[in-house]
C-alpha positions in Angstrom: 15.8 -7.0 -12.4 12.9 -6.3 -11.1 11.0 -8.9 -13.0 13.2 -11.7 -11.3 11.5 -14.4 -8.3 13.2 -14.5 -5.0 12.2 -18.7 -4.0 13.4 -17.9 -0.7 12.8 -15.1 2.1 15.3 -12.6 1.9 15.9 -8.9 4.4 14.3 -6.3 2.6 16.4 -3.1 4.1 16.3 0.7 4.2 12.4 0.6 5.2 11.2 1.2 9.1 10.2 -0.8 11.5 7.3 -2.6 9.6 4.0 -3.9 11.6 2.1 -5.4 8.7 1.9 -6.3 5.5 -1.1 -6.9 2.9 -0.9 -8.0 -0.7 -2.9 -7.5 -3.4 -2.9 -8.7 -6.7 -0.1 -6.7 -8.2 0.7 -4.9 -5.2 1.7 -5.0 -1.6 1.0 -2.3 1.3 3.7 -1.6 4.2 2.4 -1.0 7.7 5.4 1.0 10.3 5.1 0.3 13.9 4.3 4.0 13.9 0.9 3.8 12.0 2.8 5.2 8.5 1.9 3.2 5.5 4.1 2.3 2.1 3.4 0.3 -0.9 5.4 -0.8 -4.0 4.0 -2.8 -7.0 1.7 -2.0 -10.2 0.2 1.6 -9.9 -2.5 0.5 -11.6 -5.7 2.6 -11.1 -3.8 4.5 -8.6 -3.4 1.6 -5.7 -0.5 2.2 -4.7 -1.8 5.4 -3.3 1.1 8.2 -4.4 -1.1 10.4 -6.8 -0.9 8.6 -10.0 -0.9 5.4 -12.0 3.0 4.8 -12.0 4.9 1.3 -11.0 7.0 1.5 -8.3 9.4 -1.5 -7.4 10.9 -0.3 -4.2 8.3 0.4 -1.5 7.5 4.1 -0.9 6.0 6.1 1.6 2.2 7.1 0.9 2.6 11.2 1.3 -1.5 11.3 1.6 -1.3 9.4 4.3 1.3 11.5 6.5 0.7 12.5 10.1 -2.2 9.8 10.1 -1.3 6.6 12.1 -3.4 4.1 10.3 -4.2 1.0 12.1 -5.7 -1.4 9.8 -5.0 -1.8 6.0 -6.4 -4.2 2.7 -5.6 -4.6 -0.6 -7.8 -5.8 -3.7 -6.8 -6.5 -7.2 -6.5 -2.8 -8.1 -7.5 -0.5 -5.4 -6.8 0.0 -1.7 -8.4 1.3 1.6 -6.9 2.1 4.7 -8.5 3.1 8.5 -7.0 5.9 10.7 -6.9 5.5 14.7 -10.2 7.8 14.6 -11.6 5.9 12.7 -11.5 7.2 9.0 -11.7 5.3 5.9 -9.2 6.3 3.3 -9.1 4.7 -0.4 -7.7 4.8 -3.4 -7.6 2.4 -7.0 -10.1 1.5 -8.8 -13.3 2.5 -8.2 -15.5 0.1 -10.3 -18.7 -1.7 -8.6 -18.5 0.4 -5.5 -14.8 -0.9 -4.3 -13.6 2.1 -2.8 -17.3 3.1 -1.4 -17.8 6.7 -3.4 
């Protein structure tokens, strides 16, 4: 189930080639070598970045971020925020005390 502990490092398969990874508090965001991002964990406020507030135990692809090659990446308790190869700034989560800069 998805509320066991894994003590040991284990392969995670079906998921690209992966670059990076960051972790937040209830969630962890997927880097590919190809500048695509994923994330899995609580949806809380949003973080994981796929249009709502839903959990998602199996990493999944961020559709928002599509045809962007992102190439840095950070998670916080509740929210996340992503950079582009131009440059951008892309965030999403919870937006209290000025985390995602709106």
């Amino acid at each position: 189930s998805s509320a066991e502990a894994f003590p040991c490092p284990a392969r995670r398969g079906g998921l690209p080639k992966i670059a990076a990874v960051c972790a937040g508090a209830h969630h962890s965001l997927l880097l590919t070598q190809d500048g695509a991002v994923w994330s899995c964990g609580k949806g809380t406020a949003g973080a994981l970045g796929h249009g709502g507030r839903a959990d998602s135990a199996a990493p999944r692809a961020i559709v928002a971020l599509k045809g962007l090659r992102v190439v840095a990446m950070a998670a916080g308790q509740a929210h996340s925020a992503f950079v582009s190869e131009d440059g951008a700034l892309f965030t999403c989560g919870a937006c209290a005390n000025g985390r995602l800069g709106v």
